[in-house]
N, CA, C and O of each residue as an XYZ file, in Angstrom:
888
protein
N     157.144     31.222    105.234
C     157.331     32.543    105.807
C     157.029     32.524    107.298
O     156.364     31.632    107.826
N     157.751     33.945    108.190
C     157.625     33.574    109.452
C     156.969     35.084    109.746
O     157.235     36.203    109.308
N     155.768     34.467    110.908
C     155.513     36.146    111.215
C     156.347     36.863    112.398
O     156.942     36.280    113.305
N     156.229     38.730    112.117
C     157.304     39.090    112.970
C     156.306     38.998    114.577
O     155.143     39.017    114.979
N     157.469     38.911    114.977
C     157.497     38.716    116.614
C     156.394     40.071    117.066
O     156.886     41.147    116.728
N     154.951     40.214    117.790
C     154.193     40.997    118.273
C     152.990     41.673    117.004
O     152.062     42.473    117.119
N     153.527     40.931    115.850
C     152.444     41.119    114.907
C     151.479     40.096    114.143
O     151.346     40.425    112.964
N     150.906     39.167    114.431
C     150.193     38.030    114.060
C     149.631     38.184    113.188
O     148.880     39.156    113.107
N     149.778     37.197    112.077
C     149.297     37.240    110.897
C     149.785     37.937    109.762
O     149.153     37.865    108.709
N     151.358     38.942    109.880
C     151.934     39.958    109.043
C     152.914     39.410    108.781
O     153.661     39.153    109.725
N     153.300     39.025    107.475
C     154.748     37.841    107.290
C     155.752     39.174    106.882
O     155.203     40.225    106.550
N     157.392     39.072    106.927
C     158.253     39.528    106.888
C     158.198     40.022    105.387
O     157.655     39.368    104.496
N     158.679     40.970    105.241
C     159.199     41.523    103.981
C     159.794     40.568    102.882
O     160.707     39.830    103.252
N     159.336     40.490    101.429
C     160.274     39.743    101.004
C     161.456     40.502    100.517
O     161.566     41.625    101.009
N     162.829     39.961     99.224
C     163.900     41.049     99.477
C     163.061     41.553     98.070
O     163.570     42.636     97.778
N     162.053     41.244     97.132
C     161.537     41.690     96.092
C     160.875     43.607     96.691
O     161.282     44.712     96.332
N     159.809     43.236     97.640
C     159.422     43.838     98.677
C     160.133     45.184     98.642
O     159.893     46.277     98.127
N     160.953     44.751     99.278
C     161.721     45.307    100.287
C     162.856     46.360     99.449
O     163.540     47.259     99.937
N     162.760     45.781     97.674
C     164.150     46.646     96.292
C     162.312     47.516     96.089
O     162.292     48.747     96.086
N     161.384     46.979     95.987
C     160.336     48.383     95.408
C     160.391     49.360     96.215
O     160.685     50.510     95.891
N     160.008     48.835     97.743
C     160.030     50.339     98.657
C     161.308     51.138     98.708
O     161.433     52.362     98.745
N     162.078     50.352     98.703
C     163.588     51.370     98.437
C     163.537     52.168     97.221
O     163.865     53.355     97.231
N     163.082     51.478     96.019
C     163.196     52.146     95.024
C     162.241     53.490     95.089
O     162.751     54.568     94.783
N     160.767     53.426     95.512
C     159.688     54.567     96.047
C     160.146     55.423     97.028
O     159.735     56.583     97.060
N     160.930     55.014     97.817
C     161.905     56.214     98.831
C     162.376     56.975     98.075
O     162.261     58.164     98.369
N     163.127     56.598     96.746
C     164.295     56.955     96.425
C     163.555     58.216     95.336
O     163.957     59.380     95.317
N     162.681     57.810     94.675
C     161.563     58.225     93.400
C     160.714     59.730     94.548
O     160.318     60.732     93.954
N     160.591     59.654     95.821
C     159.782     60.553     96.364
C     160.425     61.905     96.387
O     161.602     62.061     96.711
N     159.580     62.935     96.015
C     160.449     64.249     95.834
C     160.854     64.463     97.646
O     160.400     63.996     98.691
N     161.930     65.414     97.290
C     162.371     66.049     98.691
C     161.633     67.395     99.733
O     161.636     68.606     99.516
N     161.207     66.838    100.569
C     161.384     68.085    101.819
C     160.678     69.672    101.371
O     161.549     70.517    101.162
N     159.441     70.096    101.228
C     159.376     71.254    100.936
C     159.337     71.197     99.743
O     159.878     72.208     99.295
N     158.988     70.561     98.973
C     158.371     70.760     97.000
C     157.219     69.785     96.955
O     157.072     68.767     97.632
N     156.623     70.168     96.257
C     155.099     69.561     96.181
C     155.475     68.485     94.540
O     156.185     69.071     93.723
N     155.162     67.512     94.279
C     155.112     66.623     93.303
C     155.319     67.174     91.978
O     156.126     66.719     91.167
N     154.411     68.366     91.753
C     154.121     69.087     90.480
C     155.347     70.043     90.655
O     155.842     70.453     89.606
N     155.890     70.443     91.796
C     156.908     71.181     91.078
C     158.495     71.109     90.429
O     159.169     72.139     90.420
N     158.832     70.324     90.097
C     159.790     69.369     89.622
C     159.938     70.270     88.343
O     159.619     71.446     88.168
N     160.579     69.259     87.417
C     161.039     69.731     86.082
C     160.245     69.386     85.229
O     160.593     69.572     84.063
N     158.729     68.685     85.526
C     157.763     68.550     84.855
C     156.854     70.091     84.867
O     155.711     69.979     84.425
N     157.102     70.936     85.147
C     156.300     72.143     85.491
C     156.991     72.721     84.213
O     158.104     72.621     83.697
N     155.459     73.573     83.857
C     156.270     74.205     82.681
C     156.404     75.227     82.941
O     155.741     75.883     83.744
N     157.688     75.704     82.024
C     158.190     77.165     82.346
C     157.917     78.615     81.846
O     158.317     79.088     80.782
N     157.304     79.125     82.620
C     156.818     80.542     82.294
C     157.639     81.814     82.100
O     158.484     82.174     82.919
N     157.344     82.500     80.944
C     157.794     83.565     80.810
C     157.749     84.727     81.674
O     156.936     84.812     82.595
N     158.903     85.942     81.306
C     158.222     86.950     82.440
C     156.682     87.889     82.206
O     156.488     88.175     81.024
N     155.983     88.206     82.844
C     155.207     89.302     82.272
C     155.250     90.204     81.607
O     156.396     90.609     81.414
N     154.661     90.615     81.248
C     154.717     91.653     80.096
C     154.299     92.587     80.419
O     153.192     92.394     80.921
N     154.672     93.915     80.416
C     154.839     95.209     80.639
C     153.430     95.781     79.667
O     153.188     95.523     78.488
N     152.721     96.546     80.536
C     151.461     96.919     79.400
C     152.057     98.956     79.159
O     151.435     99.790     78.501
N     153.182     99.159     79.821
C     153.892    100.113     79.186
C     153.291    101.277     79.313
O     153.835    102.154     78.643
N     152.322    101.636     79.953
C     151.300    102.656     80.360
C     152.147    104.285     79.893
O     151.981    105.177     79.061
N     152.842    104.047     80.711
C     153.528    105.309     80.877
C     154.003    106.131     78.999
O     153.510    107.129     78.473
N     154.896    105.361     78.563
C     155.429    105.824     77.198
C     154.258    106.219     76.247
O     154.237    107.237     75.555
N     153.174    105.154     76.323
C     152.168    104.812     75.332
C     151.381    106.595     75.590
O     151.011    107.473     74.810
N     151.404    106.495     76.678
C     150.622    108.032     77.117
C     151.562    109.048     76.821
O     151.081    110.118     76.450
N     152.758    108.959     76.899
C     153.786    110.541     76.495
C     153.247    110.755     75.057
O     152.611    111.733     74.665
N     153.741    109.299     74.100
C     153.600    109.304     72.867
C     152.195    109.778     72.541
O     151.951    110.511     71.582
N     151.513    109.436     73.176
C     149.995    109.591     72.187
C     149.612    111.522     72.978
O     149.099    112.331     72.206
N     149.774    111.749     73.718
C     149.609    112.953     74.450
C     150.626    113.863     73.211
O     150.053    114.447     72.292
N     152.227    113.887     73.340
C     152.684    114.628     72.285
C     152.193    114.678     70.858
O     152.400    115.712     70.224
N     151.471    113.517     70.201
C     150.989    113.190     69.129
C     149.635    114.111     68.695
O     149.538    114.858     67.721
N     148.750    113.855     69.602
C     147.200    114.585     69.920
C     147.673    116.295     70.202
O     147.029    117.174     69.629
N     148.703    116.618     71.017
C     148.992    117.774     70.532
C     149.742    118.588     69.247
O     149.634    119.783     68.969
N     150.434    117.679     68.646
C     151.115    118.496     67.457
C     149.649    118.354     66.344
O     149.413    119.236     65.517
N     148.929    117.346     66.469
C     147.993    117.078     65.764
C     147.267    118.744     65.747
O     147.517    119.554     64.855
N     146.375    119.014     66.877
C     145.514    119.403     67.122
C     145.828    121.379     67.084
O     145.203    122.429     66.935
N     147.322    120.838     67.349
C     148.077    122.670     67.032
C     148.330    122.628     65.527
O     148.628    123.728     65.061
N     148.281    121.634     64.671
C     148.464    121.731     62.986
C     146.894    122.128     62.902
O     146.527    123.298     62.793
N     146.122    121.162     62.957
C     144.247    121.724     62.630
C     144.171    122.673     62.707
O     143.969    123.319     61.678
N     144.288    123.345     63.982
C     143.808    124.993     64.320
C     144.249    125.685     63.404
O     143.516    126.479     62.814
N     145.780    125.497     63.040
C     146.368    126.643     62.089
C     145.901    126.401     60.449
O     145.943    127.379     59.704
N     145.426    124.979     59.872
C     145.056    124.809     58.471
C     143.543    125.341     58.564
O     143.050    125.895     57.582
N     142.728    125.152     59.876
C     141.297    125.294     59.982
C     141.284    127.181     59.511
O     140.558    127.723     58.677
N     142.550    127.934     60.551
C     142.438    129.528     60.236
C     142.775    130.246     58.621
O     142.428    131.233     57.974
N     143.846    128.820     58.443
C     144.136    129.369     56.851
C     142.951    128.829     55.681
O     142.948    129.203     54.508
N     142.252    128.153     56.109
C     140.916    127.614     55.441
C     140.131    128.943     54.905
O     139.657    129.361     53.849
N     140.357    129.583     57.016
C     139.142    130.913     57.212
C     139.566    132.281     56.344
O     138.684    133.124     56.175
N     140.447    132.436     55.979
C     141.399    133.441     55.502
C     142.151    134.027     56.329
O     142.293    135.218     56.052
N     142.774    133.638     57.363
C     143.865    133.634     57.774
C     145.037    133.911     57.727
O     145.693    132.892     57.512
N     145.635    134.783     57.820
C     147.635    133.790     57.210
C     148.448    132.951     58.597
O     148.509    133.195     59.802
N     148.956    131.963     57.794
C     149.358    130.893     58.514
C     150.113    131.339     59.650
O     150.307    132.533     59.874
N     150.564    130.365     60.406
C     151.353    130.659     61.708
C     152.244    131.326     61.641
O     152.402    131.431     60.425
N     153.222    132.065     62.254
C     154.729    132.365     61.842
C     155.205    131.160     62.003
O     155.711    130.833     60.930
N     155.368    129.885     63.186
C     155.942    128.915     63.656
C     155.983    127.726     62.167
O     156.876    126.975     61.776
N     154.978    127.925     61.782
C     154.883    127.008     60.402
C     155.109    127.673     58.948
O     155.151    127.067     57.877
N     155.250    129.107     59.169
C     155.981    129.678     58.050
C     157.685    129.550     57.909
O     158.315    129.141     56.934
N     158.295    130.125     59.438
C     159.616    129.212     59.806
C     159.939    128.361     59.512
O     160.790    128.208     58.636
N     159.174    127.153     60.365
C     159.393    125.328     59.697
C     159.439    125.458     57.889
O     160.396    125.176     57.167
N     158.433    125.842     57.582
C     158.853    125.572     55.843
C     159.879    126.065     55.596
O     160.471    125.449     54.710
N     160.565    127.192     56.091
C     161.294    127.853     55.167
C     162.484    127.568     55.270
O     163.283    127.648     54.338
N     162.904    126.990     57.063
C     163.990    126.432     56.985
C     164.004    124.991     56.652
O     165.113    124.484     56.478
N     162.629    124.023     56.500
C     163.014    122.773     55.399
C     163.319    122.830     54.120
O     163.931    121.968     53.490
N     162.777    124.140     53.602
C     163.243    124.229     51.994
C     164.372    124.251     51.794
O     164.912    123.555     50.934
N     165.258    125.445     52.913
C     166.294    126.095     52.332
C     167.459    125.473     52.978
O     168.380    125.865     52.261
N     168.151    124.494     54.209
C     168.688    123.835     54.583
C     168.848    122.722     53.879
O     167.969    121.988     53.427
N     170.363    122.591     53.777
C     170.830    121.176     52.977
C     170.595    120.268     54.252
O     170.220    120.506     55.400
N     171.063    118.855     53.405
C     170.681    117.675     54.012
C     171.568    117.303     55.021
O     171.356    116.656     56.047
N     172.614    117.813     54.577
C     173.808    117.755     55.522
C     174.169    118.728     56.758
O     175.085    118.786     57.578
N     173.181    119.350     56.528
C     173.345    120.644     57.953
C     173.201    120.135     59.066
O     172.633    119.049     59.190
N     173.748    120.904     60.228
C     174.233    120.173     61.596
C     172.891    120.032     62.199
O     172.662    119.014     62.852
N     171.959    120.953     62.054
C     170.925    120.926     62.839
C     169.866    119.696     61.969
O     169.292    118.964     62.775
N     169.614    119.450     60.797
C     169.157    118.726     59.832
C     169.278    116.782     60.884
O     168.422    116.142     61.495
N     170.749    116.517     60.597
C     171.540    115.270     61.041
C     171.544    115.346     62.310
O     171.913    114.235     62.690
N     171.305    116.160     63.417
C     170.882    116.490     65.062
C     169.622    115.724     65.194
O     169.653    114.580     65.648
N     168.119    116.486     64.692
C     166.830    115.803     64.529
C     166.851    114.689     63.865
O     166.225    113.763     64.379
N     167.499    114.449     62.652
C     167.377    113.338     62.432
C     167.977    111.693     63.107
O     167.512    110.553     63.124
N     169.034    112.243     63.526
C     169.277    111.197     64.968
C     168.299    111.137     66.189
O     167.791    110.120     66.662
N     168.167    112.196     66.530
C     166.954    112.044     67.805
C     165.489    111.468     67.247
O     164.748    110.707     67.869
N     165.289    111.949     66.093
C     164.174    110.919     65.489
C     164.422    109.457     66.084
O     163.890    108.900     67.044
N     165.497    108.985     65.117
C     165.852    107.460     64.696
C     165.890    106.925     66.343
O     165.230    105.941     66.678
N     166.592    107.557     67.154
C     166.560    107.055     68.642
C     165.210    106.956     69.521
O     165.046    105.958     70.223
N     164.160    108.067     69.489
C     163.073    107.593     69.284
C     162.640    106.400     69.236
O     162.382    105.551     70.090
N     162.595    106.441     68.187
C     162.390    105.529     67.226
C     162.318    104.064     67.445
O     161.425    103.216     67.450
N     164.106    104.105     67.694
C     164.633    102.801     68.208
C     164.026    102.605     69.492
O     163.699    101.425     69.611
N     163.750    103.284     70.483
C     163.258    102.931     71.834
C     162.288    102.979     71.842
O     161.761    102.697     72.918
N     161.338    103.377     70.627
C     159.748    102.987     70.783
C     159.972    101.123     70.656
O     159.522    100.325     71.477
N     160.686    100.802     69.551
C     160.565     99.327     69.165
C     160.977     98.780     70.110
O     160.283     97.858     70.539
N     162.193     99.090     70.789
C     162.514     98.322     71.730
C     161.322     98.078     72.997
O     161.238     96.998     73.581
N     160.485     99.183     73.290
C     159.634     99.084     74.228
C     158.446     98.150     73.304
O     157.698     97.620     74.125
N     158.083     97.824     72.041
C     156.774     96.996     71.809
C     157.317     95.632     71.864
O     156.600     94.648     72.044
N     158.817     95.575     71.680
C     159.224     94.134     71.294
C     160.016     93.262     72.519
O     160.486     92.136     72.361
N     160.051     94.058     73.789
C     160.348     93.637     75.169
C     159.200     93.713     76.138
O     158.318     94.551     76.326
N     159.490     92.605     76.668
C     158.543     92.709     77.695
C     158.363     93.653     79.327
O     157.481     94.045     80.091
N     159.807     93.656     79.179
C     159.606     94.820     80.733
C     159.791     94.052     81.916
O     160.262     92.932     82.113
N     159.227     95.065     82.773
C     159.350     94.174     84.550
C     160.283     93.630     84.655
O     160.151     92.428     84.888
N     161.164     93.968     84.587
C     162.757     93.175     84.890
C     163.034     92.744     86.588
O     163.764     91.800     86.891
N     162.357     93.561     87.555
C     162.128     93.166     88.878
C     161.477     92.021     89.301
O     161.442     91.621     90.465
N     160.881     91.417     88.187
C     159.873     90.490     88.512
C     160.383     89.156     88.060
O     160.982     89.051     86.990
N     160.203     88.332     88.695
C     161.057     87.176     88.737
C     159.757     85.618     88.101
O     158.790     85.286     88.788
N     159.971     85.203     87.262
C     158.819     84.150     86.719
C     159.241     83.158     87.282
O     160.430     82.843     87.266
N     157.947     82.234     88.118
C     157.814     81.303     88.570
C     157.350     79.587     87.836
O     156.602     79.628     86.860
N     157.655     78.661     88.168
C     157.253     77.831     86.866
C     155.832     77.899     87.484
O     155.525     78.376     88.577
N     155.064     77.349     86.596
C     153.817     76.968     86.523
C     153.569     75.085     86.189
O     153.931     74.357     85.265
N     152.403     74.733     88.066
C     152.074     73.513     88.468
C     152.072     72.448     86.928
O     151.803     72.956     85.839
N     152.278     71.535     87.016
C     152.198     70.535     85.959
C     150.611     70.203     86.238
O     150.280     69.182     85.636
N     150.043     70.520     86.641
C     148.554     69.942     86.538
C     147.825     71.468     86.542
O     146.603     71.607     86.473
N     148.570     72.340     86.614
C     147.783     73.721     86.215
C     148.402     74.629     85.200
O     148.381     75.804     85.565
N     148.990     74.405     83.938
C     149.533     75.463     83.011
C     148.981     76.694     83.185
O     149.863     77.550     83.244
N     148.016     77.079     83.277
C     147.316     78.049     83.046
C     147.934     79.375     84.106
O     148.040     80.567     83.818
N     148.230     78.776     85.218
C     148.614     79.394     86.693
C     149.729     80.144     86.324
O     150.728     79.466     86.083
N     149.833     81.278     86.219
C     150.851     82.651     86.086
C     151.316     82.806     87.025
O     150.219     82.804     87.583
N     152.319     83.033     88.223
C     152.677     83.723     89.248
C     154.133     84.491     88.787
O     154.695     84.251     87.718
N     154.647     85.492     89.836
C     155.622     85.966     89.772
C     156.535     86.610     90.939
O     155.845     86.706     91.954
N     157.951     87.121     91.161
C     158.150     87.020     92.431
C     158.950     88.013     92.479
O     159.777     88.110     91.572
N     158.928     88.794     93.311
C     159.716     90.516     93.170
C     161.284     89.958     93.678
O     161.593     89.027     94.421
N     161.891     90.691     93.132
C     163.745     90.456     93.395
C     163.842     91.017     95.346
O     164.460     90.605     96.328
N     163.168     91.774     95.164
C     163.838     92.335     96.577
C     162.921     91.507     97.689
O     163.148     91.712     98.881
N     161.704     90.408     97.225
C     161.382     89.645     98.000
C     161.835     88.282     98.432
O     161.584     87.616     99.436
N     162.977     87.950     96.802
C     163.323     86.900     96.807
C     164.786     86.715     97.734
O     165.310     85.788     98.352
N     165.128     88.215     97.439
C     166.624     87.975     98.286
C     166.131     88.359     99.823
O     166.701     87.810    100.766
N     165.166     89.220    100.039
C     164.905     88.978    101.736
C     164.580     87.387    102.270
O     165.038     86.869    103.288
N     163.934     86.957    101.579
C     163.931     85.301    101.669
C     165.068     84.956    101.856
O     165.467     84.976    103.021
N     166.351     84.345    100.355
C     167.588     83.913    101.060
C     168.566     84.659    102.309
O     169.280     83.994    103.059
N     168.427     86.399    102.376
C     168.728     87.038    103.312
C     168.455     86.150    104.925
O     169.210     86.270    105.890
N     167.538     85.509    104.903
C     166.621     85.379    106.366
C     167.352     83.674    106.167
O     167.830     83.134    107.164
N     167.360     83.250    105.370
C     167.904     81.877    105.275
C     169.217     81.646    105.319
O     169.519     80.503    105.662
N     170.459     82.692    104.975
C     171.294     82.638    105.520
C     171.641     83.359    106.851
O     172.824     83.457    107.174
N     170.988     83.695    107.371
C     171.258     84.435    108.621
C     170.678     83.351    109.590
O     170.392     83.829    110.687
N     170.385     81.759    109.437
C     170.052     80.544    109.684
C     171.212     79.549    109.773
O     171.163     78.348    110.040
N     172.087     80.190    109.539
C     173.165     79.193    108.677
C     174.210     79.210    110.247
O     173.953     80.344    110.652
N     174.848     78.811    110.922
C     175.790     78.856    112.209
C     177.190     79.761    111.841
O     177.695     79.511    110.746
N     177.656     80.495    112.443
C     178.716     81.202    111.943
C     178.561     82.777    110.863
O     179.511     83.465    110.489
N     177.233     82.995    110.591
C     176.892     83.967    109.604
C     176.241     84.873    110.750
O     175.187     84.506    111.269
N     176.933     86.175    111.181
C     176.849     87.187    111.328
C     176.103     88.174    110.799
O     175.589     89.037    111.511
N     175.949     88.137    109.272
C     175.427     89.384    108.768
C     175.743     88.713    106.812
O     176.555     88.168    106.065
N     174.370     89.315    106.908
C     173.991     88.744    104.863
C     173.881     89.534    104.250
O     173.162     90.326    104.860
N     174.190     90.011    103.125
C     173.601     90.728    102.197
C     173.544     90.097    100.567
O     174.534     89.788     99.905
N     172.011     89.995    100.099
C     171.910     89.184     99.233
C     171.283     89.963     98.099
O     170.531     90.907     98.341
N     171.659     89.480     96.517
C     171.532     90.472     95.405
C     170.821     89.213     94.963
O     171.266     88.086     95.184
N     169.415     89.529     94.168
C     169.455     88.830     93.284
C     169.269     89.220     92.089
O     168.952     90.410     92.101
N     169.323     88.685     90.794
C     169.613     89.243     89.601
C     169.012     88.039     88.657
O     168.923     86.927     89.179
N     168.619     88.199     87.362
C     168.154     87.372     86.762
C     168.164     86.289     86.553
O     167.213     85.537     86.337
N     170.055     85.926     86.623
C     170.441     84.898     85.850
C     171.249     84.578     87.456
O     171.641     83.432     87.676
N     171.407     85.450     88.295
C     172.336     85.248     88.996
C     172.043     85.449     90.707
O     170.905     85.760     91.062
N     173.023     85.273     91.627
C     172.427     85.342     92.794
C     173.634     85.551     93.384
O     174.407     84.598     93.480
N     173.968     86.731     93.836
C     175.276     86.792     95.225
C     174.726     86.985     96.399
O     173.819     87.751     96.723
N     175.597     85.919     97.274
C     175.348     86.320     98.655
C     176.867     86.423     99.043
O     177.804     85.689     98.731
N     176.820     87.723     99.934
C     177.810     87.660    100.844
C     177.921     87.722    102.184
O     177.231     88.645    102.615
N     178.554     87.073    103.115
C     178.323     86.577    104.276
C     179.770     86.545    105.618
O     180.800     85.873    105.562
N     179.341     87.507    106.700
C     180.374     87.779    107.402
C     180.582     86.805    108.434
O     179.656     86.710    109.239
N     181.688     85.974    108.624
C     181.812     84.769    109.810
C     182.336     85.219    111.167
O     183.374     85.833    111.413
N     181.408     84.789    111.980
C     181.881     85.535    113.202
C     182.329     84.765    114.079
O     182.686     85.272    115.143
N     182.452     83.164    113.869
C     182.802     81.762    114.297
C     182.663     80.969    113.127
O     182.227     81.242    112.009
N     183.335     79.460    113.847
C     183.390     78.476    112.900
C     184.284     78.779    111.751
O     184.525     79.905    111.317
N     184.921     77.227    111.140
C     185.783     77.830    109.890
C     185.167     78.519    108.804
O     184.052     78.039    108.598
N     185.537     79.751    107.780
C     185.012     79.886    106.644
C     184.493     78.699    105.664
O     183.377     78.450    105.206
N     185.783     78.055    105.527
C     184.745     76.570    104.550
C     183.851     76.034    104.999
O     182.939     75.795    104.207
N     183.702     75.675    106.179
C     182.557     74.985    106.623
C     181.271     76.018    106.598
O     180.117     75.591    106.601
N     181.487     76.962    106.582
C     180.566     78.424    106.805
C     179.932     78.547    105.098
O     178.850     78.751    104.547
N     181.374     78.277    104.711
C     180.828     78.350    102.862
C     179.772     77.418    102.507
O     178.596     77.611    102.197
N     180.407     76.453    102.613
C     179.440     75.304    102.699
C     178.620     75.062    102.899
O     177.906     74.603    102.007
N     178.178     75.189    104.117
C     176.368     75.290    104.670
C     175.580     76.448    104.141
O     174.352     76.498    104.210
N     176.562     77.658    103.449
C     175.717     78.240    102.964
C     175.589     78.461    101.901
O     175.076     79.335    101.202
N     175.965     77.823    101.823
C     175.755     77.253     99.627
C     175.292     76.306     99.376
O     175.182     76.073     98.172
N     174.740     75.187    100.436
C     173.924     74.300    100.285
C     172.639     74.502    100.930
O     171.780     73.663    100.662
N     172.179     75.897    102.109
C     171.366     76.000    102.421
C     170.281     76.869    101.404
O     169.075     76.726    101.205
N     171.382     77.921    100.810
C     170.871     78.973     99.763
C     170.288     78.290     98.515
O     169.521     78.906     97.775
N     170.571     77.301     98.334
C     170.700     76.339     97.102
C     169.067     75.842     97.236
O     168.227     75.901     96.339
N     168.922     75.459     98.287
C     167.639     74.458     98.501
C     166.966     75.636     98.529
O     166.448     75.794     97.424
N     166.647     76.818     99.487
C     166.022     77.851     99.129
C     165.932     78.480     98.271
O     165.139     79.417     98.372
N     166.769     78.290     96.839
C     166.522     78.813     95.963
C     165.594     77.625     94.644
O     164.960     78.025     93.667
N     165.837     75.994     95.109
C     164.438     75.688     94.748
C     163.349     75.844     95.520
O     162.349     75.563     94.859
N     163.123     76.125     96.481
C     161.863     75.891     97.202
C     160.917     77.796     96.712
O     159.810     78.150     97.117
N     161.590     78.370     96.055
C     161.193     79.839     95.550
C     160.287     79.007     94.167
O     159.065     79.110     94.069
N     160.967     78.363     93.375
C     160.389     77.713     92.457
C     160.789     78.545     90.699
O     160.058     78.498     89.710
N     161.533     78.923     90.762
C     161.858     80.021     89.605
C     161.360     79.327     88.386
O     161.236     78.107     88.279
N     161.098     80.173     87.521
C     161.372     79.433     85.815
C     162.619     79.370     85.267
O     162.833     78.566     84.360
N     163.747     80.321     85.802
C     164.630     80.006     85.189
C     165.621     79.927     86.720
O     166.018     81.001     87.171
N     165.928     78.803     87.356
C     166.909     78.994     88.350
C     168.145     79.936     88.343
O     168.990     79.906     87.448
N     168.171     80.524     89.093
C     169.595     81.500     88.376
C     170.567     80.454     89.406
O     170.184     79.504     90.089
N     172.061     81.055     89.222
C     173.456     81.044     89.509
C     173.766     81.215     90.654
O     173.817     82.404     90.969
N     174.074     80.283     91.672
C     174.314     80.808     93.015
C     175.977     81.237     92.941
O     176.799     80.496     92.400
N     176.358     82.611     93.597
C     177.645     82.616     93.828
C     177.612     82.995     95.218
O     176.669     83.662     95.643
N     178.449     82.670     95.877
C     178.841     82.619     97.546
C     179.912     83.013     98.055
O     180.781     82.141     98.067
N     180.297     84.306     98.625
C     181.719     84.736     99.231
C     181.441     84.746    100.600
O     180.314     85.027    101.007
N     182.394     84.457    101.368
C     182.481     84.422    102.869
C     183.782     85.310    103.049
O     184.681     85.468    102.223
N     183.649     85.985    104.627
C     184.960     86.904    104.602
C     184.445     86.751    106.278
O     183.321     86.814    106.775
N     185.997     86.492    106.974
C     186.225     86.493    108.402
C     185.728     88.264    108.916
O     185.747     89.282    108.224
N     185.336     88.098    110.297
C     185.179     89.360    110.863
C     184.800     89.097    112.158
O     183.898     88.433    112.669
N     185.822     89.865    112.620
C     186.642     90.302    114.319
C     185.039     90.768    114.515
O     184.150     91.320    113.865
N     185.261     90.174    115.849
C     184.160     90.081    117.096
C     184.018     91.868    117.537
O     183.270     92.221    118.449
């Protein structure tokens, strides 16, 4: 072996050498992602909605029909006579068929109810909120990322791009439009850089579920 010229004692690369470090170039993540965030990160769900709002209509309307039935069984206890409002109710449940319009009215608005109570225990909610994966050396780590923060992000990243005038960017669960006005340079080349710039900014956000980039460009007079 020969040493290189101004370094004494440091022998040349061998070509063994020389296929590992290429191969470790090649193995090193890219530019702006940290090691752990790769496709080894596991993927987190969205948050879950603790639903505040419904849980309180429901239990508020509940505690009151409750508490307006007591009063009136507590007076008919006392010797009383019952409500008119609950002498009514009986009389038109007795005497109304099953099939009456007003009968099949409540009983749909029940069932819909109903249906949108379940739907609210068995969804999670926050649909604005965008799930981030979580570090491969930290599962535990929850984060999450608002839609209208994520598209001011690619907003600011294509307005980076040469030839882009003016952005307006949607993002959506599964999906991502940007549209973008060229005020120079060709459109394809305009497309291009910004569908490969949006792209990398949309890993460097880190999503759990990457959405869909779509990209329109449209010429516009100076």
């Amino acid at each position: 072996m020969t040493s290189e010229p101004g370094l004494p004692g440091r022998s040349a690369p061998s070509a063994k050498e020389s296929a590992v470090e290429e191969s470790a170039a090649k193995k090193a993540p890219p530019p702006g992602r940290e090691p752990g965030d790769g496709g080894s990160g596991r993927r987190t769900r969205r948050p879950w909605s603790a639903r505040r709002v419904p849980a309180a209509v429901v239990a508020l309307v509940l505690l009151v029909a409750a508490v307006v039935a007591l009063v009136d069984v507590v007076a008919v206890r006392a010797g009383r006579p019952a409500a008119a409002w609950r002498r009514h109710l009986t009389d038109e449940l007795a005497t109304r068929p099953v099939d009456d319009v007003w009968m099949l009215t409540g009983a749909a608005v029940a069932a819909a109810l109903g249906v949108w109570l379940i739907l609210l225990a068995l969804t999670p909610g926050l649909r604005h909120w965008l799930p981030l994966r979580s570090p491969a050396d930290c599962p535990w780590l929850r984060a999450s990322l608002d839609r209208d923060g994520a598209a001011g992000l690619l907003r600011d990243a294509a307005l980076r791009v040469p030839g882009v005038g003016a952005a307006r960017v949607r993002v959506r669960r599964h999906r991502v439009r940007a549209r973008a006005d060229v005020r120079f340079r060709d459109s394809r080349q305009v497309k291009d850089d910004l569908t490969a710039v949006l792209d990398e900014e949309c890993g460097r956000l880190a999503l759990a579920r990457p959405p869909r980039l779509v990209v329109r460009v449209r010429r516009r007079a100076h």
